[in-house]
SETOR-66942 format. One record per residue (C-alpha): residue number from 0; residue in one letter; y, x, z. Coordinates in Angstrom, 1 decimal. Layout:
N
<lumtor><k>NUM</k><r>a</r><Y>Y</Y><X>X</X><Z>Z</Z></lumtor>
...
This chain:
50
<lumtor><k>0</k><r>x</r><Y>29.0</Y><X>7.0</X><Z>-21.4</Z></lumtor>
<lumtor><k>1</k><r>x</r><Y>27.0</Y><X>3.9</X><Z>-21.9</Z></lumtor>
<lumtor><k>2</k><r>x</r><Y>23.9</Y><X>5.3</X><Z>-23.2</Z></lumtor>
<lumtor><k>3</k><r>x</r><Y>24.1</Y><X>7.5</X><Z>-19.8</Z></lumtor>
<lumtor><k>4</k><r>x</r><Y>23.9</Y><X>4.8</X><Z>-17.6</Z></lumtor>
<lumtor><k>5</k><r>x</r><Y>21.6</Y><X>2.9</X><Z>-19.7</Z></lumtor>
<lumtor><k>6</k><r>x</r><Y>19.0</Y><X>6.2</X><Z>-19.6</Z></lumtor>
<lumtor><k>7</k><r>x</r><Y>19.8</Y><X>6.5</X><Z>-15.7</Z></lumtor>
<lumtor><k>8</k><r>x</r><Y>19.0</Y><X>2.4</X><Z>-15.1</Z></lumtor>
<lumtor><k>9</k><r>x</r><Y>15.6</Y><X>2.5</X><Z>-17.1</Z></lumtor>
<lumtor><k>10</k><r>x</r><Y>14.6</Y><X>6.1</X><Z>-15.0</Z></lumtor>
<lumtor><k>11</k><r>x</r><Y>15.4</Y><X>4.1</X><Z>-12.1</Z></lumtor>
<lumtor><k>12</k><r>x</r><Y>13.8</Y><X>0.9</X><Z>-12.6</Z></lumtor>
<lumtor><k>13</k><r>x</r><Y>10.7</Y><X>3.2</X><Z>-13.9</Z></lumtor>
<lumtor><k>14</k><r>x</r><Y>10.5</Y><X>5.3</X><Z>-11.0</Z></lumtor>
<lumtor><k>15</k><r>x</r><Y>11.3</Y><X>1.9</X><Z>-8.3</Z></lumtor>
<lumtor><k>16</k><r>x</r><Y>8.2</Y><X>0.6</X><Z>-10.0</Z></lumtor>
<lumtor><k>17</k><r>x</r><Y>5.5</Y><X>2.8</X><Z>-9.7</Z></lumtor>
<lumtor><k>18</k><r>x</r><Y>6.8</Y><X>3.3</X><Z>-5.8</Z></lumtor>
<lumtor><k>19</k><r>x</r><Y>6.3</Y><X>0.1</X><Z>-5.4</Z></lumtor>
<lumtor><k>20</k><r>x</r><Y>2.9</Y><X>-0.1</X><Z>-6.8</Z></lumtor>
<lumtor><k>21</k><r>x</r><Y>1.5</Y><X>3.0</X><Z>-4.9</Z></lumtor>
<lumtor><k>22</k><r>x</r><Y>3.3</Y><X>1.1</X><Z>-1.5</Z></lumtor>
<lumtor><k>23</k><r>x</r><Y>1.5</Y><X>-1.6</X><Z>-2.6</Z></lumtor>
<lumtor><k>24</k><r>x</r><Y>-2.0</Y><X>0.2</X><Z>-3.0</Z></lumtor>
<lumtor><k>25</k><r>x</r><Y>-1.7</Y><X>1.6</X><Z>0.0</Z></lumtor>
<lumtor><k>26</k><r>x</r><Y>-0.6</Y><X>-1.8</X><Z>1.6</Z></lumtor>
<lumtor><k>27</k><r>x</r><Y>-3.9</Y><X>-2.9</X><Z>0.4</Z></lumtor>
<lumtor><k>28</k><r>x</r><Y>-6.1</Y><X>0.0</X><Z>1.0</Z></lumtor>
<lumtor><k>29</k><r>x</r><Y>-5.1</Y><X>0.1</X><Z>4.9</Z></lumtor>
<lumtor><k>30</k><r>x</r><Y>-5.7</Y><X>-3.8</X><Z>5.0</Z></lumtor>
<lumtor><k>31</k><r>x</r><Y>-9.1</Y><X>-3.9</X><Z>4.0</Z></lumtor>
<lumtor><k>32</k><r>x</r><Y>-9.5</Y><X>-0.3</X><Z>6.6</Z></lumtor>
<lumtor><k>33</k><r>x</r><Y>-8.5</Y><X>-2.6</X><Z>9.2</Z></lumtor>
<lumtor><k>34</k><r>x</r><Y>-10.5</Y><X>-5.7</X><Z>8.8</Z></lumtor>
<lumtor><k>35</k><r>x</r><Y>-13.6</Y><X>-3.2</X><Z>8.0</Z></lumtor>
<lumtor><k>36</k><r>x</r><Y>-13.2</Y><X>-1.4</X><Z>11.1</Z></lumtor>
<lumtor><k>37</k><r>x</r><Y>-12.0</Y><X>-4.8</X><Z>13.4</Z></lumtor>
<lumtor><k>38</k><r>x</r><Y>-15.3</Y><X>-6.4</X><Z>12.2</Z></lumtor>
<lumtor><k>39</k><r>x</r><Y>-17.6</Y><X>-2.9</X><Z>13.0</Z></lumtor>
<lumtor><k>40</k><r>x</r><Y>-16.1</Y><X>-3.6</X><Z>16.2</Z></lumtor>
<lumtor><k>41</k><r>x</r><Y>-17.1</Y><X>-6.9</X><Z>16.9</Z></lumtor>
<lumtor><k>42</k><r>x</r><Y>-20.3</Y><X>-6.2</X><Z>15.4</Z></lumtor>
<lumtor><k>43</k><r>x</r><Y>-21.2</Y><X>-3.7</X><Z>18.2</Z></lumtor>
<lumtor><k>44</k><r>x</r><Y>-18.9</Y><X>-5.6</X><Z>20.9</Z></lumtor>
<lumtor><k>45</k><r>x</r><Y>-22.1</Y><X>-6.0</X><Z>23.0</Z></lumtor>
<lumtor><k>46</k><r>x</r><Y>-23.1</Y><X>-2.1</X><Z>23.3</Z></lumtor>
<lumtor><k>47</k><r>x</r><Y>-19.8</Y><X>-1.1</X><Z>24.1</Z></lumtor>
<lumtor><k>48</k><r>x</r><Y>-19.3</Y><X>-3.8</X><Z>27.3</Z></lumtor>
<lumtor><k>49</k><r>x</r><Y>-22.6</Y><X>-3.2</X><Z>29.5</Z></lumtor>
């Protein structure tokens, strides 16, 4: 019974773990998007107010 348990915690805490680094990734990946295209649009602020 405790070996069970102890199989089903370390699947879990496994799994929990590599969510949390592709949430993470992705986190990241979306940030950098942002400031990439936040800055393109400064960039070209002055073409698109005539």
């Amino acid at each position: 019974m405790n070996e069970k348990i102890y199989k089903a915690m370390g699947s879990s805490a496994v799994s929990s773990l590599v969510i949390g680094i592709c949430v993470l990734a992705t986190g990241i990946a979306a940030g950098v998007l942002l400031i990439i295209n936040g800055s393109r649009l400064l960039k070209h602020k002055s073409k698109i107010l005539l």
